[in-house]
Structures are given as structure tokens and as C-alpha cells.
C-alpha positions as CSV (number, residue, x, y, z in Angstrom):
1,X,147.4,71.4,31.4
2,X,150.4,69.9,31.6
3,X,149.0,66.5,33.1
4,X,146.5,66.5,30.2
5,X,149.2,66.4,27.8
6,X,150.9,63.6,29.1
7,X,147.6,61.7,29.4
8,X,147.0,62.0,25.9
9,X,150.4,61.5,24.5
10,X,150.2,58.3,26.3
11,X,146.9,57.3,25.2
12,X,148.4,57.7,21.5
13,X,151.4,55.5,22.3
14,X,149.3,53.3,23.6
15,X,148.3,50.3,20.7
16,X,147.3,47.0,23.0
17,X,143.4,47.1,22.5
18,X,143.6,47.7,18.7
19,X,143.9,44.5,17.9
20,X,141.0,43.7,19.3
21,X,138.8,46.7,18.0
22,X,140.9,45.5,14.3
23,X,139.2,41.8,14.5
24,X,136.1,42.7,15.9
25,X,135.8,44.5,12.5
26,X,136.7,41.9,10.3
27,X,135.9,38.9,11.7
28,X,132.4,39.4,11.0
29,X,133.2,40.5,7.4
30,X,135.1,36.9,7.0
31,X,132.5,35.2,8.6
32,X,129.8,35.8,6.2
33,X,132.6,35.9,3.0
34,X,133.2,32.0,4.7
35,X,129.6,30.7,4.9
36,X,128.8,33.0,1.1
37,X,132.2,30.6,-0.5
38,X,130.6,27.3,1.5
39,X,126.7,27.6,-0.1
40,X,128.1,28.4,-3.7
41,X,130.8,25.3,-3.4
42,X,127.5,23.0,-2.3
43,X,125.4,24.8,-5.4
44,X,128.1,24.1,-7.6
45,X,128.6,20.6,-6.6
46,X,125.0,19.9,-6.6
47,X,125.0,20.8,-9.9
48,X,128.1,18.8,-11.1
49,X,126.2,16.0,-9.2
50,X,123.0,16.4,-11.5
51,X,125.0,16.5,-14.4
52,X,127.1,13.4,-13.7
53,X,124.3,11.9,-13.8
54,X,122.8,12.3,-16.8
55,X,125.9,11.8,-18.2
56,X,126.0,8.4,-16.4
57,X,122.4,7.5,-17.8
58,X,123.5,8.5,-21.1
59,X,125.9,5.9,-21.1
60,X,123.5,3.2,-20.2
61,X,120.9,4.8,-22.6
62,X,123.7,3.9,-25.3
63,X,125.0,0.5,-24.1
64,X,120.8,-0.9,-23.3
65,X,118.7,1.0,-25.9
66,X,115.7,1.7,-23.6
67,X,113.0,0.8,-26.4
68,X,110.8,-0.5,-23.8
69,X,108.7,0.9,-21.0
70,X,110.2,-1.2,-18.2
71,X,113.9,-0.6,-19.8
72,X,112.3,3.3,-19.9
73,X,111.6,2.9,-15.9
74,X,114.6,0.9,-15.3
75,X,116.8,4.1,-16.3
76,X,114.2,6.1,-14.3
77,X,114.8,4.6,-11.2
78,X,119.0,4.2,-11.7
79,X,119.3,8.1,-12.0
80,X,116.5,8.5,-9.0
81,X,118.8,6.3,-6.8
82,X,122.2,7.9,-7.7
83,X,121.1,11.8,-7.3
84,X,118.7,10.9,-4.2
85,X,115.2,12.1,-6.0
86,X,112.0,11.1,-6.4
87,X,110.0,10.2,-9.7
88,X,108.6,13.5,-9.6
89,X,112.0,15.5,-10.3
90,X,113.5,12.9,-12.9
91,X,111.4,11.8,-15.8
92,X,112.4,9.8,-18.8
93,X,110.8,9.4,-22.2
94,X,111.1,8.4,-25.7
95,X,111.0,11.4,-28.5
96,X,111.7,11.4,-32.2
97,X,113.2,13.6,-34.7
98,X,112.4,13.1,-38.5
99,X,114.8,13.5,-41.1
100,X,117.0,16.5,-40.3
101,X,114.6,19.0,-38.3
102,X,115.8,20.2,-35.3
103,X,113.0,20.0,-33.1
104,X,111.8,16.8,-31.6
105,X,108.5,15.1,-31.8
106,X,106.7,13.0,-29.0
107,X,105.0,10.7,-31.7
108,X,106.5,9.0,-34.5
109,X,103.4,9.3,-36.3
110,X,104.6,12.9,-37.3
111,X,107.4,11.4,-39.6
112,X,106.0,10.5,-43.3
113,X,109.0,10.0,-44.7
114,X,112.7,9.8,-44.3
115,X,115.1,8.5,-41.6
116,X,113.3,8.4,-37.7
117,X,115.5,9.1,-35.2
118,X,114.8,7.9,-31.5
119,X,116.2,9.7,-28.7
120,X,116.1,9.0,-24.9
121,X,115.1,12.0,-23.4
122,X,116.4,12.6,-19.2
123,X,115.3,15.7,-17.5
124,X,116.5,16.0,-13.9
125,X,115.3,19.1,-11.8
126,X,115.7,19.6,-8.1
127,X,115.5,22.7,-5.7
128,X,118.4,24.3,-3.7
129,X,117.4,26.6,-0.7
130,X,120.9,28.3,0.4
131,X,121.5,29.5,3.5
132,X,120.9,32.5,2.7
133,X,117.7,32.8,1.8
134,X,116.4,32.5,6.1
135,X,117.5,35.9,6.1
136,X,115.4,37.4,2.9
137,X,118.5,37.5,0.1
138,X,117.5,35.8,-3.0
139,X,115.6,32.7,-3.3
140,X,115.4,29.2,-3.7
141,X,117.7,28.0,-6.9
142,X,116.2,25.6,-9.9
143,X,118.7,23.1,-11.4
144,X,117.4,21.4,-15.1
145,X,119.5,19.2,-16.2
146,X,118.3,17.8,-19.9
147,X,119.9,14.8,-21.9
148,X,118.7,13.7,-25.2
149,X,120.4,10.5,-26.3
150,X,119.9,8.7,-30.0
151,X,119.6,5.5,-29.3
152,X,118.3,4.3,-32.8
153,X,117.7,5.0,-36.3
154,X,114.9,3.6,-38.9
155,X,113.7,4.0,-41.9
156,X,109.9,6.0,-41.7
157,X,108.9,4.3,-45.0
């Protein structure tokens, strides 16, 4: 009995292996908070990335009024080439807003009277599948990123 005793009081002096049994615990809790912190820092930069650049076709929407088609493609193709997309996830078009109304119109034939606004319209969408997903959390994300950018104003009349 007395033998037993001493066995155990030594085992419960005895603190090398916890170290190990402690970060065999949480490394596996810090891995997964790691890769988590890495695919929501490359979701939030893709994001800042699709804004940027509407904001940057904005800007050339204001200094090159894109009132024709091929100036209409040309912007196009500049926000295709600086977010890496195809024609299929950016699309630019020409919409109009008559008078004051809030909504816009894809014709200008729908304003009678008044003061026609023309807007530049850039909608930029793309897909995000995080790392995640492989292992059945969550799903792919949507980004839409939407610009509308007056560019000119005339008289309907």
C-alpha cells in the first residue's frame, strides 16, 4: 500500500508530458481559427478589389462621357482587365432618369418632358468559393458591385 502511495504522489508531481497533451488541444483549435481569419481577409479583399474598381471606372465614366457603344465597350473591357473577369461578370450600359424620379429607365423614350439624365451604369459580380465550403459549411459567396454614374444632362423637350 505503501508503494502505491508513492507511485501516485509521484505521478501527480510529475508535469513533463502536459505540455504536450496542452498543445495537442489547442493547436488544432488555432489551426482552423488561422485558415477561418485567412479566407475572410481574401473575401474582404476581394471585395475592396471589386469596389476599387468601379470606383476607378467611375472616374473614367466622368473624365470620357461614354456616349458611344465602342466608348461603352472600351470601359467594359478596362474594368474586365483590372478585376481579372470576363464579359459575362461585368456589363456596362447606358440608363436614364427623367426629371426627378428615382428610378431609372433603359430608354429615353420614357421622358416627355423635363431635364434627361444619362447615367453610366457598371455592375461587377463574381463568385468566391472559400475553403471552407470542401468540407460542407456554407457556400459559395456572391459579390455585386453596382455603379451608376451621370455623365450628362439634356433637355427632353
Amino acid at each position: 500500500m505503501m508503494r502505491l502511495n508513492r507511485l501516485f504522489r509521484a505521478l501527480a508531481n510529475d508535469d513533463g508530458g502536459t505540455m504536450i497533451i496542452e498543445t495537442a488541444i489547442v493547436a488544432p483549435v488555432l489551426v482552423l481559427m488561422s485558415l477561418g481569419a485567412f479566407q475572410v481577409s481574401k473575401i474582404v479583399s476581394r471585395q475592396q478589389e471589386l469596389e476599387t474598381a468601379a470606383s476607378e471606372a467611375a472616374a473614367i465614366a466622368l473624365s470620357s462621357p461614354p456616349d458611344t457603344p465602342a466608348k461603352m465597350t472600351t470601359l467594359q473591357q478596362v474594368i474586365m482587365s483590372s478585376v481579372n473577369l470576363d464579359a459575362t461578370h461585368v456589363t456596362t450600359s447606358t440608363v436614364y432618369r427623367c426629371n426627378s424620379n428615382t428610378t431609372y429607365d433603359t430608354a429615353m423614350t420614357s421622358c416627355n418632358t423635363g431635364v434627361i439624365s444619362m447615367y453610366a451604369k457598371i455592375y461587377i459580380t463574381d463568385t468566391y468559393t472559400p475553403a471552407w465550403t470542401k468540407f460542407g459549411v456554407g457556400s459559395p459567396l456572391q459579390f455585386n458591385v453596382t455603379r451608376y454614374v451621370m455623365y450628362r444632362q439634356q433637355s427632353a423637350t
